[in-house]
N, C-alpha and C positions, 0 to 999 in steps of 0.2 A: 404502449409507448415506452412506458418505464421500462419494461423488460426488453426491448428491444436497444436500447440501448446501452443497459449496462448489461448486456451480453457483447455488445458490439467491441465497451471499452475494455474486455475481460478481454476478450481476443486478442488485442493489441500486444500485448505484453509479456515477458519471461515473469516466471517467478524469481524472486530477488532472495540470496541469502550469503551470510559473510561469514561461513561457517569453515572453519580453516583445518588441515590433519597436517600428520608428521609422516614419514618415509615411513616407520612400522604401522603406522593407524594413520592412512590416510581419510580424507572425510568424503564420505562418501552420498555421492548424488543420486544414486538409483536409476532407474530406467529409462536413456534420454531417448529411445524412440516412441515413449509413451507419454513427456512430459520435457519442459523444461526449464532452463535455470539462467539468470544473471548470477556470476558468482560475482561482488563487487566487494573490494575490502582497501585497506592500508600496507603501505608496504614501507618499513623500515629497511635500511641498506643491510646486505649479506641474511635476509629472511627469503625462507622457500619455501611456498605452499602447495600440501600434497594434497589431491583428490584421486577417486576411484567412479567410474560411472561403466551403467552395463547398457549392453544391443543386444538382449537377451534372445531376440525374432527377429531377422531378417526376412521380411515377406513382400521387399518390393513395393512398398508407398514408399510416397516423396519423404516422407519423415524419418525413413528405413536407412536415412543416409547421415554422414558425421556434417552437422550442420555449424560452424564455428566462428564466433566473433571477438575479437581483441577492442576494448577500449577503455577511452578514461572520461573525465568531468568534461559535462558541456560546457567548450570555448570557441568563442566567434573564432571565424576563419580567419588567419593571420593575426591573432590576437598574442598578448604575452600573457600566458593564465601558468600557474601552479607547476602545471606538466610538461612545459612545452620543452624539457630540459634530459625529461625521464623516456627512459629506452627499456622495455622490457620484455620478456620473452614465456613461452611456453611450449613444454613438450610434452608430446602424447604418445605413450608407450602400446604397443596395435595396431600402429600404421605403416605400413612400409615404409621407408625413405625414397620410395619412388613416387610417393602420392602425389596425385596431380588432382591441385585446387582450383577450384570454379570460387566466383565471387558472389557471395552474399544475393548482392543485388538491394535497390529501392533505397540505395541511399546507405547503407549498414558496411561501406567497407568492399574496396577492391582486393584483389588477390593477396595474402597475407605473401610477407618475404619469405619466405623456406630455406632453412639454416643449411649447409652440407652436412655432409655425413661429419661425425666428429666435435658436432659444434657445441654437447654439453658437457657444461663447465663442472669440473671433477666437485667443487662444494654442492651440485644440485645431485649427482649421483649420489647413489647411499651401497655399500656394497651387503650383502644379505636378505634385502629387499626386490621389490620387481622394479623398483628406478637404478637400473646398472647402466651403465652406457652399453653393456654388450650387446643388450638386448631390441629389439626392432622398435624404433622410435621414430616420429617426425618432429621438428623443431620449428615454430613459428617464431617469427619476432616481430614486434611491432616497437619500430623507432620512432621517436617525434617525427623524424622527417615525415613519416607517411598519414601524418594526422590530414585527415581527409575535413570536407566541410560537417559542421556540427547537426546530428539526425534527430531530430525531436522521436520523442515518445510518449503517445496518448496516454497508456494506460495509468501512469502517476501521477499527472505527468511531468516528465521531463526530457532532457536534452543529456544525449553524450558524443564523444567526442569518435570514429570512428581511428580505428589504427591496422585494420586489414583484418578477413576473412575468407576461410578456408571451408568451402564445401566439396565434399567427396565418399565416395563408396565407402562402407565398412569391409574389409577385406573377409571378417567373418563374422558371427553371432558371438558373445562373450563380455569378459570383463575389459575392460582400458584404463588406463592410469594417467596422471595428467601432473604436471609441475609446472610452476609458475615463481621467474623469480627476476629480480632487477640487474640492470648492468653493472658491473665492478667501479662505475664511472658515479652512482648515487652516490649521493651526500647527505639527502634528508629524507623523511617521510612524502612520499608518492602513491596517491591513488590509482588503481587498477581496477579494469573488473572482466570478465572472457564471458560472453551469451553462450551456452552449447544448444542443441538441440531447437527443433522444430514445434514441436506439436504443444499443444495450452492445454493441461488440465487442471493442476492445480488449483489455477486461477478462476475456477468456476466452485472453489469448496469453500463451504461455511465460514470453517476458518480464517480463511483470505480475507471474505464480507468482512467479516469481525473485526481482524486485525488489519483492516488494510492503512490505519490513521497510522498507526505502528511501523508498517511495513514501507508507508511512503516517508516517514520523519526519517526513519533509516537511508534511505534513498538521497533524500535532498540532503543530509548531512553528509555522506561520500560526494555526493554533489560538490560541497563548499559552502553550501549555505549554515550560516552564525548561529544559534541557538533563539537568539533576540529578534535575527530576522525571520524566525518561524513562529516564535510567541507573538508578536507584537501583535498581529491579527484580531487574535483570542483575546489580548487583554484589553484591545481597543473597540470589539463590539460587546464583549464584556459590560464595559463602563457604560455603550452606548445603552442598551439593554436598560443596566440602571436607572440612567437617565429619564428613561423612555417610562420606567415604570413611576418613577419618583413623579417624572412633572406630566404625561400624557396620559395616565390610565385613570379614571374616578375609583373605579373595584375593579383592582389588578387581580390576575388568578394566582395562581402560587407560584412561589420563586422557584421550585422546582424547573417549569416548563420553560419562563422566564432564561433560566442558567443555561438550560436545554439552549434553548434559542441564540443566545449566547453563542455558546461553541458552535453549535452551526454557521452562525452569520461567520465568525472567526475562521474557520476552516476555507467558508468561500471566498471568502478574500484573501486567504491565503494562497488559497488553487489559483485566483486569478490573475495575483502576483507571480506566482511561479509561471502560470501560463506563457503569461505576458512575456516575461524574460526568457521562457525556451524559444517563442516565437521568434521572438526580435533575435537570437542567435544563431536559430537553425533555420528561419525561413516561415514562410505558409504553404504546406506539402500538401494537396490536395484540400479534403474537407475534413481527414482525419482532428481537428483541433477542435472540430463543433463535437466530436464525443467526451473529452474533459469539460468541453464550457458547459454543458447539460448536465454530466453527472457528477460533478467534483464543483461546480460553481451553482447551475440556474436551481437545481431542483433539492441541494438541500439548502439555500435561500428561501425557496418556499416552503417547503419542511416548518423550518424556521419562523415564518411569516406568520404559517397559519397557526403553531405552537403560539407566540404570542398572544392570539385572537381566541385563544381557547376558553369558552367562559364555564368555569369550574360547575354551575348550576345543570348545566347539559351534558347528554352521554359520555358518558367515560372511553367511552369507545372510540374515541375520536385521538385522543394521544395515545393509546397504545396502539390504533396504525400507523401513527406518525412516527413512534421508536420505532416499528420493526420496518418499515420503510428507509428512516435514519441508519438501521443495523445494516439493510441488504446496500444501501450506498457506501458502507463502511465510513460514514462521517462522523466526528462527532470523542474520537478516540474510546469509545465504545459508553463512555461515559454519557452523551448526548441521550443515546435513548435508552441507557437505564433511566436517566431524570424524566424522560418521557413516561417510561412503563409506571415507574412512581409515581407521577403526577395522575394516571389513569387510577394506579390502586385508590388514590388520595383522594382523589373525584366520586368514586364508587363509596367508598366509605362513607364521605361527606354526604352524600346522596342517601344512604340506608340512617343516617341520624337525623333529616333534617325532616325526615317524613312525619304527619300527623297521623298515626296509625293507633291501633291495637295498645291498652296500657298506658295509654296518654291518662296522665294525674291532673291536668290543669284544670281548673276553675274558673268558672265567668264570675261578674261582681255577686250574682246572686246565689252562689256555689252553686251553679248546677255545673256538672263532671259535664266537657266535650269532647271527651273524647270513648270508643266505647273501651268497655270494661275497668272504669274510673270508677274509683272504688268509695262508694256514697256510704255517709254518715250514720243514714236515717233510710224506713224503705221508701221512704219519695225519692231520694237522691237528695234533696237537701239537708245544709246543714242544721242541726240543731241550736236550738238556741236557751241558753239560759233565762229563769224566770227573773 
């Protein structure tokens, strides 16, 4: 069951990164028919950001195609949010100027506008580079006006804002180049972010598990979300934790697990918060939202629960399933089940000293050694005694 559903939330989602290049070192995304990316970042006015991404195999699956999304922070439909002001653009150098885009589809963004021939602005050119105007480009733009209703996304989760999408054939196998930059009309910093590609790998690698506390604080911060309103969670079952050990436990186990527990309870109340607010802005889309309330809220609450309950006198082995459980959830900001796997070493430990074994020196009132190989006085085993 575990695995079935965090395979399900894994599917959901791009890989997220705000990794930015220049017209000579643009940054490059790799292989989108094998993988794909949220590129989501900040934009200062008169900034323009370069990337490079390859279609190394054209072999005719659905993923074999240039799969393309424009958007920004999730905001209710007809709402006044952040963006609603900001107009920004992207062009892809590999595409003809005849390309004809199909939509997304499922909610991600109708037909992106498609610029004419001529439409990139001489600062986004770079002359000595493959961003020239000479060269075969297509121009999307995504204005406010075309800010569509707000599309939740499980796999974080969260909510963004669509601004239109471009699906269409790769003309050939090869490299493509990509820019991305604001209208002449900005005035302040504006969030952006463009989905490329089809296909989930990533998001099934170790690394992801690990990092995903990481991966999604980055996330809900292009979001909008405060610093305070992502801590407050953590430092309120934190306290609760305390509490809990201070006045309900008679032999609490070690704060280790306790801390563990902590962060855990924190993160799901943070998932739930967030939840909560993607919903109410984008909708209830199906049954997609029972995959965040399982694996970002119910199960590492139990994680959680049962860490609590853990009584240090019994198997060790019971929190170090509970960290690497905590790991493959990515809860916990990796910190959760190292305190786990610690609290296991510390139980094990506790466990090999508390034994009456082998080498026991103690004495009963009448010195006799109980334990064997107690190392006697006299050859009775008793002490001796002065006349």
């Amino acid at each position: 069951m575990l695995l079935a559903v965090t395979v399900a939330a894994l599917c959901a989602g791009h890989m997220p990164t705000a990794d930015r290049g220049t017209a000579s070192a643009p940054a490059e995304l790799g292989d989108v028919t094998e993988n794909s990316w949220a590129v989501c970042s900040s934009m200062l006015p008169g900034d323009v950001f370069y990337y490079s991404m390859e279609a190394p195999t054209l072999r005719g699956r659905e993923q074999d195609r240039l799969w393309f999304g424009m958007y920004t922070p999730g905001c209710a439909l007809n709402a006044t949010c952040v963006e609603h002001d900001f107009d920004y653009s992207v062009a892809i150098w590999g595409m003809p100027h005849n390309t004809t885009c199909e939509p997304w589809g499922d909610g991600w963004g109708g037909v992106a506008d498609v610029a004419p021939p001529g439409a990139l602005p001489s600062r986004v050119a770079s002359p000595g580079t493959v961003f020239v105007a000479g060269a075969e480009h297509i121009v999307l733009r995504a204005p406010a006006a075309a800010a569509g209703a707000a599309k939740f996304e499980p796999f974080t989760p969260t909510a963004f804002t669509p601004r239109g999408s471009c699906v269409a054939d790769f003309p050939r196998a090869g490299t493509y180049h990509m820019a991305v930059w604001g209208s002449d009309a900005q005035v302040a910093e504006r969030n952006w972010c463009v989905g490329v590609g089809l296909a989930e790998r990533d998001v099934y690698s170790p690394r992801t598990l690990l990092l995903f506390g990481f991966i999604a604080w980055r996330v809900h911060r292009w979001n909008r979300w405060l610093v305070w309103e992502l801590l407050w969670p953590y430092a309120a079952m934190l306290a609760a934790v305390a509490a809990y050990r201070r006045l309900c436990r008679r032999d609490p186990g070690g704060d280790l697990q306790l801390a563990a527990a902590g962060l855990l309870l924190g993160g799901a109340v943070g998932s739930m918060v967030i939840l909560t607010w993607a919903l109410r802005i984008a909708g209830v889309q199906g049954a997609s939202w029972l995959i965040p309330l399982a694996v970002r809220v119910v199960l590492p609450a139990a994680v959680a629960s049962r860490a609590m309950m853990f009584d240090r006198s019994k198997t060790p082995l019971e929190p170090l399933i509970l960290g690497v459980v905590a790991a493959a959830l990515g809860a916990g900001f990796l910190l959760a089940p190292l305190l786990l796997v610690l609290t296991a070493i510390s139980a094990a430990d506790s466990g090999n000293g508390n034994g009456n074994g082998s080498g026991s020196g103690n004495r009963n009132r009448n010195g006799n050694g109980n334990g064997n190989g107690s190392r006697n006085r006299n050859r009775n085993g008793n002490r001796a005694q002065r006349p």
